[in-house]
C-alpha positions as CSV (number, residue, x, y, z in Angstrom):
1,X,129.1,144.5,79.3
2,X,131.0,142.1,77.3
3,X,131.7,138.8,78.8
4,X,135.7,138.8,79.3
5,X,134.9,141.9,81.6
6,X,132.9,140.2,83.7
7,X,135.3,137.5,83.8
8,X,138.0,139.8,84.4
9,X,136.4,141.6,87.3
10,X,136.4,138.1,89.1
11,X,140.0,137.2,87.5
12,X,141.6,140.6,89.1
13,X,139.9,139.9,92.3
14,X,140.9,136.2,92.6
15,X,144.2,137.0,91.7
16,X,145.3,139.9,94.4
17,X,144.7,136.5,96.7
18,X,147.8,134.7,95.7
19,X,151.3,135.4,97.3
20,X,153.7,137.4,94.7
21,X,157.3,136.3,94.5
22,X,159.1,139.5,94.9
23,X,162.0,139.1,92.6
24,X,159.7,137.0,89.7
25,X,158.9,139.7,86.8
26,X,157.1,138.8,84.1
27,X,157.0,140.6,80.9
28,X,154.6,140.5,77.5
29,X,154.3,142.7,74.4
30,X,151.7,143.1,71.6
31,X,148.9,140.1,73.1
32,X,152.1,137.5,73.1
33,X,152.7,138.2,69.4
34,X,156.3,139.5,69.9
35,X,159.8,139.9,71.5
36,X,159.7,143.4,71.0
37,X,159.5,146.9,72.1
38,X,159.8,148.6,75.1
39,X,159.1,145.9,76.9
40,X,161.9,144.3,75.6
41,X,164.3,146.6,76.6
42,X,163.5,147.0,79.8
43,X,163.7,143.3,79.8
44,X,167.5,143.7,78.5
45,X,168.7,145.6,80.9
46,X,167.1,143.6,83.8
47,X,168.7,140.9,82.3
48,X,172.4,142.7,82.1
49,X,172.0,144.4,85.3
50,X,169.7,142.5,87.9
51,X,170.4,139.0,87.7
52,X,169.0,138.4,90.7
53,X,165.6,138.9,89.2
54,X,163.7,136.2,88.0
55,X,162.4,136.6,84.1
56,X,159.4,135.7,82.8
57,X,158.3,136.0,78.8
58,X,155.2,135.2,78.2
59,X,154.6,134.4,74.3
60,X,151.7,133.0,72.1
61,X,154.6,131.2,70.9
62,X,157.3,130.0,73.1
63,X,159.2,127.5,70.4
64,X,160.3,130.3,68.8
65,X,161.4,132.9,71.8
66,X,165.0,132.7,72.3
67,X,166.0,134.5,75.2
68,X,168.8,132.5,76.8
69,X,168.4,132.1,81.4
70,X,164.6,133.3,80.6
71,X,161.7,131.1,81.5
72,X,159.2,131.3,78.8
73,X,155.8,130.0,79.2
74,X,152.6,130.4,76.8
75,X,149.9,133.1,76.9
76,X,146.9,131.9,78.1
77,X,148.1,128.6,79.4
78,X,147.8,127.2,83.6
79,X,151.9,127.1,83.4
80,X,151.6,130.3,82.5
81,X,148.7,131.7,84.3
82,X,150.8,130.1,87.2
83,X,154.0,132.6,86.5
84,X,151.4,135.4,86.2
85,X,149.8,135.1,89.2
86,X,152.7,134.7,91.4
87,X,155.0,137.3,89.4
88,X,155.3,140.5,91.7
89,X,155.9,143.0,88.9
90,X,154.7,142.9,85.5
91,X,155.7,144.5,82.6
92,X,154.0,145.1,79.1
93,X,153.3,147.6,76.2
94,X,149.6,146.9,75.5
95,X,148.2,145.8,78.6
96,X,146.8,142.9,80.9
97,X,145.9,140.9,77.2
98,X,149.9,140.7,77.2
99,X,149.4,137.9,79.2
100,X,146.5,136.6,79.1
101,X,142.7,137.0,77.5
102,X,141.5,138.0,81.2
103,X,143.0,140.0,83.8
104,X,145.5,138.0,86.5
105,X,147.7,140.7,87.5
106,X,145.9,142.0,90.9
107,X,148.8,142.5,93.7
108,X,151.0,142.5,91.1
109,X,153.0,145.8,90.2
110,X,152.1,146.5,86.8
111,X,154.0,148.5,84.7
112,X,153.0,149.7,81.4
113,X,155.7,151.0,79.1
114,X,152.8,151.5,75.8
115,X,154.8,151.3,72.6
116,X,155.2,155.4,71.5
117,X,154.2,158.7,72.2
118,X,150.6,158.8,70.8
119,X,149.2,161.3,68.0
120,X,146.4,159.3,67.0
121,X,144.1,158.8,69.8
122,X,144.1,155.7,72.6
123,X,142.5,153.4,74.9
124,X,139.8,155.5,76.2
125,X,140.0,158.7,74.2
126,X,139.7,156.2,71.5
127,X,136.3,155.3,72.6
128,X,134.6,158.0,74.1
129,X,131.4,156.5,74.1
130,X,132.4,154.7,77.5
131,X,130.4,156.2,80.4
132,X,129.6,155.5,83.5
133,X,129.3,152.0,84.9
134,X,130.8,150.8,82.2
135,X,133.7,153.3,82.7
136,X,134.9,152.4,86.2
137,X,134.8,148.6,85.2
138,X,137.6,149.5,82.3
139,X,139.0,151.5,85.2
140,X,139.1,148.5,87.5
141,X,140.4,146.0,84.7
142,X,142.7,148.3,82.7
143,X,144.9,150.5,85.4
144,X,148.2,150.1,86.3
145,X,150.5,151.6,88.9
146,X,153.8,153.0,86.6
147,X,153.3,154.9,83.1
148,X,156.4,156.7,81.0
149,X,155.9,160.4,79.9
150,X,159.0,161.4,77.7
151,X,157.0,165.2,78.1
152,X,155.0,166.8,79.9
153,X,152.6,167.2,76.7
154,X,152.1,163.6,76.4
155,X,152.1,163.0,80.2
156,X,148.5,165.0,79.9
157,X,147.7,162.1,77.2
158,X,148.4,159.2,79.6
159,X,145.8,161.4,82.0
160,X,143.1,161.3,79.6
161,X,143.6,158.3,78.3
162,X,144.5,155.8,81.3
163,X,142.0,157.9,83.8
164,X,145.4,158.3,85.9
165,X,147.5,161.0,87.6
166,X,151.1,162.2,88.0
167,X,151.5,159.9,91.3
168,X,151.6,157.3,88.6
169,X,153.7,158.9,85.6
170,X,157.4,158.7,85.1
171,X,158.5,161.5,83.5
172,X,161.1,160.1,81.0
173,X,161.8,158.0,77.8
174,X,161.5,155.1,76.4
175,X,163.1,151.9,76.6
176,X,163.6,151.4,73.2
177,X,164.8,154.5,72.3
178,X,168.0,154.1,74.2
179,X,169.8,152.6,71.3
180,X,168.9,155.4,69.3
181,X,171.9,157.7,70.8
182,X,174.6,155.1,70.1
183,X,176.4,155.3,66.9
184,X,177.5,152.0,67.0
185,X,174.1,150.9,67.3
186,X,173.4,152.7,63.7
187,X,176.2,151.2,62.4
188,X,175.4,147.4,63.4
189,X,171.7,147.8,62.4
190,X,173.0,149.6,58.9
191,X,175.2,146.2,58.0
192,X,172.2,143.9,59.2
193,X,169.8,145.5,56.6
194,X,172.4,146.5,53.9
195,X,173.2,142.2,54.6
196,X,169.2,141.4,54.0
197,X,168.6,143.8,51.1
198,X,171.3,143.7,49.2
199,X,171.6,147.8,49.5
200,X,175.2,148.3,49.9
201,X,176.1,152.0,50.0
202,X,172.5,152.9,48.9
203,X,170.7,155.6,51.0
204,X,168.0,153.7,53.0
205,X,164.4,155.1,53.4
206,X,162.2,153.6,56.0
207,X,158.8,153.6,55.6
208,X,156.7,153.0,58.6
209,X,152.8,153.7,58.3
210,X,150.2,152.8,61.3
211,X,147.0,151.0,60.9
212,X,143.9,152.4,60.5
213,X,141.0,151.1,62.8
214,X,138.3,151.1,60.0
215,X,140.4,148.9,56.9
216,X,143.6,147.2,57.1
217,X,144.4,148.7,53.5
218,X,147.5,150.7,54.1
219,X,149.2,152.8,50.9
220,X,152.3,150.2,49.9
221,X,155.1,151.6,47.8
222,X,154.3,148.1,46.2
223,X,151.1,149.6,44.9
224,X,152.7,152.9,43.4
225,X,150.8,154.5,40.5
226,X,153.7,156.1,39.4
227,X,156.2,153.3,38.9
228,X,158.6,155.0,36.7
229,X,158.8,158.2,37.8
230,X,160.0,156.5,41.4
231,X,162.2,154.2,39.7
232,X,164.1,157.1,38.1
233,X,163.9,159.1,41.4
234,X,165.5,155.7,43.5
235,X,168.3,155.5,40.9
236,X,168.9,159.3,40.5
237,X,169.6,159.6,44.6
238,X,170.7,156.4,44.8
239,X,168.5,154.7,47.8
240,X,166.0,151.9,48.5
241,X,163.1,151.8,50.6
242,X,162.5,149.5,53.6
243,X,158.8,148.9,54.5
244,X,157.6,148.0,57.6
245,X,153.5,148.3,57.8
246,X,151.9,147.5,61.2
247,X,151.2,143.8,61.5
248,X,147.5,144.5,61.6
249,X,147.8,146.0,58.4
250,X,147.8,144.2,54.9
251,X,150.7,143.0,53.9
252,X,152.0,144.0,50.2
253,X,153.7,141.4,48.0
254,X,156.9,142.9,46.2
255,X,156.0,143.9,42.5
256,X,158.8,143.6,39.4
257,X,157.8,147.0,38.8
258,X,160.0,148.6,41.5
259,X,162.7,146.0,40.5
260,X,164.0,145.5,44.2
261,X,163.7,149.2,44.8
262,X,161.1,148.3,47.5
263,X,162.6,145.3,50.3
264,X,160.0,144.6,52.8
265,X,161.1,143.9,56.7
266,X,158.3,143.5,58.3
267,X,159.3,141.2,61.2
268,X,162.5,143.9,61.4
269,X,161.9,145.2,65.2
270,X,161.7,149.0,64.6
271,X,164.4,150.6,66.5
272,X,166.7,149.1,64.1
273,X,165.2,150.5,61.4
274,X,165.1,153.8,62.9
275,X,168.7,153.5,63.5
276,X,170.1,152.8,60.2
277,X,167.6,154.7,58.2
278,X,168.4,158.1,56.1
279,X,165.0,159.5,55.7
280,X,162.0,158.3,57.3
281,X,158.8,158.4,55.7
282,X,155.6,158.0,57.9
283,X,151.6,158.8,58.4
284,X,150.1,159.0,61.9
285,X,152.6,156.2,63.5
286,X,154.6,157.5,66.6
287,X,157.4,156.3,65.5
288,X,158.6,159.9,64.1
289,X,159.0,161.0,67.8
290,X,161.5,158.2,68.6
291,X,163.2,158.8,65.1
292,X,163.5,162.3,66.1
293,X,166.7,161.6,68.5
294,X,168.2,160.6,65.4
295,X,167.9,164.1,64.1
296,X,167.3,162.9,60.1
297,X,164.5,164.0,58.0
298,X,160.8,162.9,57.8
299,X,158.1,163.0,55.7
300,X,154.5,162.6,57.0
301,X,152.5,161.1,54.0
302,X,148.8,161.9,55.0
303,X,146.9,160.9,52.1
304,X,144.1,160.3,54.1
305,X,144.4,162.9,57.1
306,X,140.7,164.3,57.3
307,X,139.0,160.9,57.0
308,X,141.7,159.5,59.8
309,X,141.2,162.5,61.8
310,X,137.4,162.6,61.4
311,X,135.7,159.1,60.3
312,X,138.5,157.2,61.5
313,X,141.2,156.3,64.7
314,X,141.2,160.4,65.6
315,X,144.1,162.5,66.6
316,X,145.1,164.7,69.5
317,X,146.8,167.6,67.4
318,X,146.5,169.1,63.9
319,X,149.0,168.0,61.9
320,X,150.6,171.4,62.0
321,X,151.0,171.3,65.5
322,X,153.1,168.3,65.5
323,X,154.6,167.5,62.0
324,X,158.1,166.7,62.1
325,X,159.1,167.3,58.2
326,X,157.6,167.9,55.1
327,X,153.5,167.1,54.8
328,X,152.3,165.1,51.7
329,X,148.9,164.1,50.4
330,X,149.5,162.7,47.2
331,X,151.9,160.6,45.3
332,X,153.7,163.3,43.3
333,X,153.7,165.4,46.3
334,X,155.8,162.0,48.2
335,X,158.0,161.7,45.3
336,X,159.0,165.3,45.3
337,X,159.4,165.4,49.3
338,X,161.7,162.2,49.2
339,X,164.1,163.9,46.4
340,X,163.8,167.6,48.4
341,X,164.8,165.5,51.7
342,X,167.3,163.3,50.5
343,X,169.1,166.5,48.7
344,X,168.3,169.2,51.6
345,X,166.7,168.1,54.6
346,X,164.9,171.6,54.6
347,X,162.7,171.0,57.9
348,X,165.3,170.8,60.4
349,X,164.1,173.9,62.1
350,X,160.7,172.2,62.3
351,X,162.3,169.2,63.7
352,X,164.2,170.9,66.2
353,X,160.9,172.3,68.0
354,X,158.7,169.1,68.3
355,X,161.7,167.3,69.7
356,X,162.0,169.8,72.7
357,X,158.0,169.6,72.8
358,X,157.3,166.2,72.9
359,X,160.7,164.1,73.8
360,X,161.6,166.5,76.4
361,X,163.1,163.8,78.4
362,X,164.4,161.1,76.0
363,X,168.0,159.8,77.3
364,X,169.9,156.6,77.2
365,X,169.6,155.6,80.9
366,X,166.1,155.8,80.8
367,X,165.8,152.0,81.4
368,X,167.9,152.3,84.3
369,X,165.4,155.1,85.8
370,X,162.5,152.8,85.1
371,X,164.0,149.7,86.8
372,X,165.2,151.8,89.5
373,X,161.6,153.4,90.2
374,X,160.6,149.8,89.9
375,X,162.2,148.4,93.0
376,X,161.4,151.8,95.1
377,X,157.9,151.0,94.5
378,X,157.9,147.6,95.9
């Protein structure tokens, strides 16, 4: 057992001894690395419509978090491990390391929003070697009381996954993908990139590839082999691309030889690249589910689908299953699907059935519904 267990067996315990402040909420997303994600809507609509509640960020950087009537303290410091303690719900997308490197939240109710509907494997499908002891002490450490299931499908992957059971799932979408169904949303985030690029009137493509567990090297359209032959493409359909890699992925340094073809956003938050985008182009990520309110196309580029699947994070469904849009394993295969999509969009069929499968209950008011389930519960 690794030592921030242990510590966090005696953290949780300690901390279900301290009076909670019933309208103090405190909130956290990707280990205090961001202001971001579900978690941060959620946070915006408490904001708009519970000002009664007391807000809490908690940020590895609090200089730079600008969230005006918020009280922003600094993972892993006593200020605030002292909001932590003492906050009566909590609200993150990773978990517990949202707020700090051990486990504080016991009494607390502790919401966990994750950050997408999962293809490649998680938390403890991800590591199936856990057993026994060692199981129930993740179990003990790394449960919480409210999950989100925009399906039914995925609300069987939370099961697995968490070691949890419908008592604890919500049945409904995301957060973040509220903003998804406004078209003045698209609009606004269309002009804010268009602004940063330089891309007026140009088609945008958004690329948006995950990380892989076993290298951070992640295909860049910076690193294209064939250079030319997606420069003609870019200028014959007239659009740029937008990459955003995961942040624990390398990051790629623009090249001349896409002359500004390629912008790079990677501190962009996603939904608004999801909005605004025309075609998005993607690997294992989840963010093709969210995209899929948008009803555009997709193209899954899975260069390296058997070693992912097999060697590598692991995934819950062939890619047949689940694909959204056209499948592509190679360069020229990308270069052909991004000219087929931009001219046809010839998988909206396709699209059309994994939405109903897997977003079955993505609306706008699901952050209402969540904040609302919140407050029943305590």
């Amino acid at each position: 057992m690794k030592s921030y267990e242990i510590i966090s067996i005696i953290t949780y315990g300690f901390s279900k001894l301290i009076p909670k402040k019933r309208n103090r909420w405190v909130f956290g997303a990707w280990f205090g690395n961001a202001v971001s994600d579900n978690t941060k809507a959620l946070y915006d609509y408490v904001e708009k419509k519970h000002p009664e509640i007391e807000r809490v960020w908690v940020s590895s950087d609090p200089g730079n978090v600008k969230l005006p009537g918020c009280i922003v303290v600094k993972r892993n410091s006593l200020k605030g491990l002292r909001y932590t303690l003492t906050a009566r719900v909590a609200v993150m997308n990773q978990g517990f390391g949202d707020f700090s490197a051990y486990n504080f939240l016991g009494g607390a109710y502790k919401v966990q929003l994750w950050h997408g509907v999962a293809w490649k494997k998680i938390v403890r499908d991800a590591v199936p070697e856990l057993k026994g002891f060692y199981e129930k002490v993740f179990q003990l450490i790394d449960h919480y009381d409210l999950y989100i299931a925009p399906s039914k499908k995925y609300g069987r992957i939370l099961k697995s996954a968490f070691k949890t059971n419908n008592s604890h799932i919500m049945y409904t979408g995301q957060p973040r993908n509220a903003v998804l169904f406004s078209e003045e949303y698209k609009e606004k985030c269309r002009s804010e990139i268009e602004e940063l690029t330089g891309a007026n009137g140009k088609k945008l493509v958004v690329y948006m590839p995950t990380f892989r567990d076993k290298t951070s090297d992640v295909f860049s359209f910076h690193s294209l082999e064939t250079r030319d032959e997606f420069r003609l493409l870019a200028e014959k359909n007239n659009f740029v691309v937008i990459e955003k890699l995961h942040y624990k992925s390398d990051q790629h340094e623009e090249a001349d030889s896409v002359e500004r073809v390629v912008h790079g956003l990677p501190n962009m938050d996603a939904a608004k690249l999801l909005a605004a985008a025309d075609l998005l182009i993607t690997d294992y990520s989840s963010c093709f589910f969210d995209y899929l309110i948008t009803d555009r196309p997709i193209i899954h580029f899975v260069y390296d689908y058997e070693y992912y699947k097999n060697k590598d994070r692991g995934l819950y469904f062939d890619i047949d299953e689940v694909a959204a849009g056209m499948i592509c394993e190679n360069e020229n295969e990308l270069l052909g699907a991004i000219d087929e999509s931009l001219l046809h969009d010839p998988e909206k069929d396709r699209r059309h059935r994994v939405r109903k499968r897997f977003i079955t209950y993505e609306t706008e008011d699901s952050p209402k519904a969540i904040c609302n389930r919140i407050m029943e519960n305590i």
